[in-house]
C-alpha positions in Angstrom: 20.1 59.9 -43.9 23.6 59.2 -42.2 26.8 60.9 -43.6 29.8 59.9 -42.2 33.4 61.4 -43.4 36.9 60.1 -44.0 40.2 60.2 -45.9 40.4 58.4 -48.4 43.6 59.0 -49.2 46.2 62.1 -49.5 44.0 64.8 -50.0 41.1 63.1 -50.5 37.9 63.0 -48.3 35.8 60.3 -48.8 31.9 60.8 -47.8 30.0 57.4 -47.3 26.0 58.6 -47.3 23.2 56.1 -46.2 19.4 56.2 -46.8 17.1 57.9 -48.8 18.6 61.2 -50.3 15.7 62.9 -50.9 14.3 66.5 -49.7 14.7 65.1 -45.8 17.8 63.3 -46.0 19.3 66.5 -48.2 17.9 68.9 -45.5 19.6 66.4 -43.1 23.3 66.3 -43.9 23.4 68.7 -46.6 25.0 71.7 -44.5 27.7 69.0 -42.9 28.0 67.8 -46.3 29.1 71.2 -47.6 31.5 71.8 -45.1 33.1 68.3 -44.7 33.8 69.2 -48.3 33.9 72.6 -49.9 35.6 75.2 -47.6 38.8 73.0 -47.3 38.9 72.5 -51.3 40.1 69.0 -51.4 39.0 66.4 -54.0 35.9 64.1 -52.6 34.9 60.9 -53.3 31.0 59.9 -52.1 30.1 56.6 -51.8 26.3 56.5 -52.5 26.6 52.3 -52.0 24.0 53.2 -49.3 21.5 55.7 -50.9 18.8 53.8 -51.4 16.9 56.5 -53.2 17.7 60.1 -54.5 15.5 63.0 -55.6 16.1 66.3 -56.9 17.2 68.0 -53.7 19.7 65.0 -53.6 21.0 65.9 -56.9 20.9 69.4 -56.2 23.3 69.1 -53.2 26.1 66.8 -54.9 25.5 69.3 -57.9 26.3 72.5 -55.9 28.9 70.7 -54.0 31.1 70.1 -57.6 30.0 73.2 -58.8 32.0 74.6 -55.5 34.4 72.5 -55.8 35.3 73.4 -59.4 35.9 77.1 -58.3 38.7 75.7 -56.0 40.0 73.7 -58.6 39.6 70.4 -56.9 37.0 67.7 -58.1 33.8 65.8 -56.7 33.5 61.8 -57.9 30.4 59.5 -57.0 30.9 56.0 -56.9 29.2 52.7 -56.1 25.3 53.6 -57.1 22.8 51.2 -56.3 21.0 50.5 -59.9 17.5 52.5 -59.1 20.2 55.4 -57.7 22.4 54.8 -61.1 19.6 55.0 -63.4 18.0 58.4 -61.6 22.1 59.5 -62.0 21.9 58.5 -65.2 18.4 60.0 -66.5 19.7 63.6 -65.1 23.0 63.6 -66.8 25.5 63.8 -63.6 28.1 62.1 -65.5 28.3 65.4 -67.4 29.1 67.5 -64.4 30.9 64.9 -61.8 32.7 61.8 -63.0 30.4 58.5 -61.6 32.0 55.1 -61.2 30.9 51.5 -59.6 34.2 51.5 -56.9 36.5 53.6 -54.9 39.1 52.2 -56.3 37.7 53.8 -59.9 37.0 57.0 -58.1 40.3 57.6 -56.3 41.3 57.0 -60.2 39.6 59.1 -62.3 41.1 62.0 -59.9 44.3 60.7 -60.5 43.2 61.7 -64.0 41.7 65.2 -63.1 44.8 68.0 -63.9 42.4 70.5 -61.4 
């Protein structure tokens, strides 16, 4: 699993992950995943356009990351699933805890819409 972090705009930190995102690539990036993103409280947007698969300990991190996030009032967005990735997202009911959408462009925008 390779993580690599950017701004995605004012504010924003954009997290671009590639590979499987399963129990190895959680244990992998998960802690620099964490604190790319939780201690400084921004709103995150995570590409998953290169997660070829996800488990539960993939779902677990991105889970406990917006569950952080939420305490600092700022919000966690996943965009760009690949459809088996979608589907598992889908299966486990993410969209009821982080908003998912198919671009950046729909990510950066359903912040827009989030009142923190």
């Amino acid at each position: 699993m390779e993580m690599t972090v950017a701004e995605a705009g004012a504010g924003v930190t954009c997290i671009r992950l590639n590979g499987r995102l399963d129990a190895a690539g959680a244990d992998a990036v998960g802690l620099r995943f964490t604190a790319a993103i939780v201690p400084p409280g921004r709103n995150a947007i995570i590409d998953l356009s290169g997660v070829t698969f996800m488990a539960s300990m993939g779902m677990r991190l991105l889970i406990s990351t917006a569950r952080a996030l939420s305490f600092r009032q700022a919000q966690l967005v996943l965009f760009g699933a690949q459809v088996l990735v979608q589907d598992v997202l889908e299966q486990a009911a993410l969209d009821q805890i982080m908003p998912i959408t198919a671009s950046e462009l729909q990510a950066l925008q359903a912040l827009d819409g989030f009142a923190g």
